[in-house]
DSSP file (Angstrom, degrees, kcal/mol; ACC not computed):
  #  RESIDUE AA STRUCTURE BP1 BP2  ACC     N-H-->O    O-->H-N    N-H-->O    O-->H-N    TCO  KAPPA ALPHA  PHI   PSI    X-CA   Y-CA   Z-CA
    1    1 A X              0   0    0      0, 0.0     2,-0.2     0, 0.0    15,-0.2   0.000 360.0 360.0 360.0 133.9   -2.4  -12.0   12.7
    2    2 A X  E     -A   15   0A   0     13,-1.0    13,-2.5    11,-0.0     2,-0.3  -0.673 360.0-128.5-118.6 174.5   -0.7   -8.9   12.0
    3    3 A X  E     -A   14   0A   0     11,-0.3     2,-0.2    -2,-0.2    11,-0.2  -0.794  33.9-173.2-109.7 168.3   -1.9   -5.5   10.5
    4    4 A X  E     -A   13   0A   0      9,-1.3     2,-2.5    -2,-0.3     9,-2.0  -0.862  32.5-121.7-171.2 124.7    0.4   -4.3    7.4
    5    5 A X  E     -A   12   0A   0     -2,-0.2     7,-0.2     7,-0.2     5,-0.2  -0.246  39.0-142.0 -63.3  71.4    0.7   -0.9    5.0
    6    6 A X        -     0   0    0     -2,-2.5     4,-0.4     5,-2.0     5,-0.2  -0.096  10.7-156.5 -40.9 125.8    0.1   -2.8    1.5
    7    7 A X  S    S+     0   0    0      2,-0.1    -1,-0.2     3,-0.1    51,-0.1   0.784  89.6  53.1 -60.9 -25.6    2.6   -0.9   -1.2
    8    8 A X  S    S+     0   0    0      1,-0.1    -1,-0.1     3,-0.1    -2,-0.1   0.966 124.5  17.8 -88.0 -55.4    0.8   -1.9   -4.0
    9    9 A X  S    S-     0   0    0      2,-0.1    -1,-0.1    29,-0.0    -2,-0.1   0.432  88.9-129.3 -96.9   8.6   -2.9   -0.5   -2.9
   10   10 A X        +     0   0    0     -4,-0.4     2,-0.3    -5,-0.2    -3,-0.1   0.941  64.8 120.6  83.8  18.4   -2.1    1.7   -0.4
   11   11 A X        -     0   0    0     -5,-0.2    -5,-2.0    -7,-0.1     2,-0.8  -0.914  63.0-123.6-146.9 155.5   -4.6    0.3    2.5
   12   12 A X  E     -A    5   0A   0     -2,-0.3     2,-0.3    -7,-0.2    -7,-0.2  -0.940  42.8-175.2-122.7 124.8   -3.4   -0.8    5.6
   13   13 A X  E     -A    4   0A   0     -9,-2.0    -9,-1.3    -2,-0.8     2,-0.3  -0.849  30.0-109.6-125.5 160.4   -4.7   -4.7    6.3
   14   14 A X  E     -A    3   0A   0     -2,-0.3     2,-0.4   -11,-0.2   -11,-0.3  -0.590  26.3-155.1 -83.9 146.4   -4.9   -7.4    8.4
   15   15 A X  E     -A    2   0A   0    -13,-2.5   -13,-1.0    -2,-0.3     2,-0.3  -0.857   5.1-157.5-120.8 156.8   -3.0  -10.4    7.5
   16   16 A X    >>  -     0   0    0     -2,-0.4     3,-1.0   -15,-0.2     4,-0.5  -0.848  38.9-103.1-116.1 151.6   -4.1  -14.0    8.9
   17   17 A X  T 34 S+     0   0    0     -2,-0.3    -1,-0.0     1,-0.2    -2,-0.0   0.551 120.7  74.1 -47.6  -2.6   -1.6  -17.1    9.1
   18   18 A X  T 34 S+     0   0    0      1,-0.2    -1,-0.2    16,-0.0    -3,-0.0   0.887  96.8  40.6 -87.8 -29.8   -3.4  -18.0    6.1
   19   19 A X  T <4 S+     0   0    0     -3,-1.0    16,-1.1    15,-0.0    -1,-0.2   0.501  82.6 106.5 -43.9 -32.0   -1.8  -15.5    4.0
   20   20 A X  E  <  -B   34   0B   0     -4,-0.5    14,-0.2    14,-0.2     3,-0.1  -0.404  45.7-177.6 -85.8 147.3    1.7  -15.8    5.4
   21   21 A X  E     -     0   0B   0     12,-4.5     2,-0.3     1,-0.6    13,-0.2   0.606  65.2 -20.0-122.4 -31.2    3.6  -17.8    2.2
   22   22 A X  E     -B   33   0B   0     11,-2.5    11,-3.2     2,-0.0    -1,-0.6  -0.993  53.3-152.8-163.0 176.9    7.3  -18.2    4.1
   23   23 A X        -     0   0    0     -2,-0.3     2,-0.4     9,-0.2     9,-0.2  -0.975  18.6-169.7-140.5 140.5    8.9  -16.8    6.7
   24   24 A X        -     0   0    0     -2,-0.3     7,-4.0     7,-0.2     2,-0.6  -0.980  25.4-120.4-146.4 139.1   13.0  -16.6    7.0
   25   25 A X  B     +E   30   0C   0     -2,-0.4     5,-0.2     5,-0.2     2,-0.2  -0.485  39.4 178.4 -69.3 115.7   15.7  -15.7    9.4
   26   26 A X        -     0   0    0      3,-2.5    23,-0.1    -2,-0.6     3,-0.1  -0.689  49.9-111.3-107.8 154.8   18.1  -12.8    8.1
   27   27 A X  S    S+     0   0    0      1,-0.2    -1,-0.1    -2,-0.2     3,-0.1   0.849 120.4  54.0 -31.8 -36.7   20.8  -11.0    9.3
   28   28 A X  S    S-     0   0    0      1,-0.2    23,-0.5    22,-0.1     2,-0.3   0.853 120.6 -82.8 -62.8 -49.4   18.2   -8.4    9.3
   29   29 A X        -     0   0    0     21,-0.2    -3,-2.5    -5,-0.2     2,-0.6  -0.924  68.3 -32.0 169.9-134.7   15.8   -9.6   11.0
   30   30 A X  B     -EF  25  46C   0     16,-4.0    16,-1.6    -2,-0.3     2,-1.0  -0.927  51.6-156.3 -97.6 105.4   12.5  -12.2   10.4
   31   31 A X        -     0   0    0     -7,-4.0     2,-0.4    -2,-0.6    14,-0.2  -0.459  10.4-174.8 -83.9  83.6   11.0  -12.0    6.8
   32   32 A X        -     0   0    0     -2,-1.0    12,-1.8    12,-0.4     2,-0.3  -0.480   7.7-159.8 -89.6 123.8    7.5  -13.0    6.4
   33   33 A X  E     +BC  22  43B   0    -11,-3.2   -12,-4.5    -2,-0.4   -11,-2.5  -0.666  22.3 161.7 -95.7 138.9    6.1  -13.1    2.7
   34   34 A X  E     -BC  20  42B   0      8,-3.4     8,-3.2    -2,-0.3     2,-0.4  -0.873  43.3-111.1-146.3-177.5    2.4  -13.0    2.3
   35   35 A X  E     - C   0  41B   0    -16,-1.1     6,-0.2    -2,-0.3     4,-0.1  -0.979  35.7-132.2-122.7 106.6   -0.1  -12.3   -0.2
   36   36 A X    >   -     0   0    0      4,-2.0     3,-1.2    -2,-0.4   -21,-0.1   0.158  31.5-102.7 -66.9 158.4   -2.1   -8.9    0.5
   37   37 A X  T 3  S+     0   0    0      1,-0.3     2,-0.3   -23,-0.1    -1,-0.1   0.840 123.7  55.1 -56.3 -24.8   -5.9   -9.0    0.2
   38   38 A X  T 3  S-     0   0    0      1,-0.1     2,-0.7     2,-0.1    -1,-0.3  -0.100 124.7 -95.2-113.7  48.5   -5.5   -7.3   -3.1
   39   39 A X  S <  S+     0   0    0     -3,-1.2    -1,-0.1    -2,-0.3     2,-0.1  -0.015  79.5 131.9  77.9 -20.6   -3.0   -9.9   -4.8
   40   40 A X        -     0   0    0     -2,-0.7    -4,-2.0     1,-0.1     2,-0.4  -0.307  54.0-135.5 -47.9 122.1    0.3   -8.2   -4.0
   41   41 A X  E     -C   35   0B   0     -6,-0.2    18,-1.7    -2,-0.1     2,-0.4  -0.711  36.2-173.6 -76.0 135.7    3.1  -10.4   -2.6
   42   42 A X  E     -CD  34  58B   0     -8,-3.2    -8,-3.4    -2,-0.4     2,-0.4  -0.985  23.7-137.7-150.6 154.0    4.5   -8.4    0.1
   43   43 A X  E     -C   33   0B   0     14,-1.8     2,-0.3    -2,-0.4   -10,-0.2  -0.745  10.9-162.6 -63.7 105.0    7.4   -8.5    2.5
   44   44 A X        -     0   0    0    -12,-1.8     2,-0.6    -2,-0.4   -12,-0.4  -0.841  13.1-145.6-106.7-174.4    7.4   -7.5    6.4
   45   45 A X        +     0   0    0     -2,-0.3     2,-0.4   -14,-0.2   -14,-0.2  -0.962  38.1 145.7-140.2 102.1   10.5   -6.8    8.2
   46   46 A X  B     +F   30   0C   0    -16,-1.6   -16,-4.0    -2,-0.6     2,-0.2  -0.897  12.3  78.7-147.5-170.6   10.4   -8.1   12.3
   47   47 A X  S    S-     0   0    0     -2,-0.4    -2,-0.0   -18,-0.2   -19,-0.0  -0.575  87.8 -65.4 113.1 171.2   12.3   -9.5   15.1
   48   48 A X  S    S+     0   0    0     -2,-0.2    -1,-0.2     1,-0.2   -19,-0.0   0.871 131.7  45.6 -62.5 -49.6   14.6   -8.5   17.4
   49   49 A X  S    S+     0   0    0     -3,-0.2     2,-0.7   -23,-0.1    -1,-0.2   0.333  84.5 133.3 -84.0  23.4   17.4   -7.6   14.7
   50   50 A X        -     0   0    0      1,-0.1     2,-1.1   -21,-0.1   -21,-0.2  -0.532  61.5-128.3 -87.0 140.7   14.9   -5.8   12.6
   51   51 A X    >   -     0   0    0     -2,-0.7     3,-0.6   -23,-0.5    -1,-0.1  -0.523  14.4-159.4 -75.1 104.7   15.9   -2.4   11.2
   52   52 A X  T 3  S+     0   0    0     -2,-1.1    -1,-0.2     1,-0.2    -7,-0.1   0.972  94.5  57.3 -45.2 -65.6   12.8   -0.1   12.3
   53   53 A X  T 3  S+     0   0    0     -3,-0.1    -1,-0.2     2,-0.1    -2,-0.1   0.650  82.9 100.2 -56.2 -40.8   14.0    2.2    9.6
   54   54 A X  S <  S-     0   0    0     -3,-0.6     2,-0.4     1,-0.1    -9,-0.1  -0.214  76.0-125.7 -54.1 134.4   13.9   -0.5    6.4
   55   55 A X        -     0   0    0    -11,-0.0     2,-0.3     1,-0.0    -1,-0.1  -0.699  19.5-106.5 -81.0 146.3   11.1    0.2    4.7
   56   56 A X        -     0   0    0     -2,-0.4     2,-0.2   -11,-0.1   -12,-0.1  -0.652  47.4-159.4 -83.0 139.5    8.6   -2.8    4.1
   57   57 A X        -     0   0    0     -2,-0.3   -14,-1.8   -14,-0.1     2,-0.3  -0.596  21.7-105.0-114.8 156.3    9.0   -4.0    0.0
   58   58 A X  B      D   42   0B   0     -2,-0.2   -16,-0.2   -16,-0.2    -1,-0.0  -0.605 360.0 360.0 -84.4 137.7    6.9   -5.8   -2.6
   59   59 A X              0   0    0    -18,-1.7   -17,-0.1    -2,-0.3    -1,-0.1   0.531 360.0 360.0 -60.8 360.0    8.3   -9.5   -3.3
């Protein structure tokens, strides 16, 4: 479980492992796609190589 700033509504939520839809390793860092309480696919951005600075994106 993580908390995360949805883009689309604007509310900051908790996300459960039931939400998480993939997760893949990037140059960047770890990307885990989930689905927001409010229907939005969204992105977060972690890991060791993750750029603090990248903003988290809508799928």
């Amino acid at each position: 479980m993580f908390d995360h700033h949805c883009t689309a509504c604007d509310r900051r939520q908790l996300i459960f492992p039931s939400q998480v839809t993939r997760i893949d390793n990037t140059d960047h860092g770890i990307e885990v796609a989930f689905g927001c309480w409010c229907g939005s696919q969204q992105i977060h951005l972690t890991g060791r190589r993750a750029d603090r600075r990248r903003l988290t994106h809508a799928a």
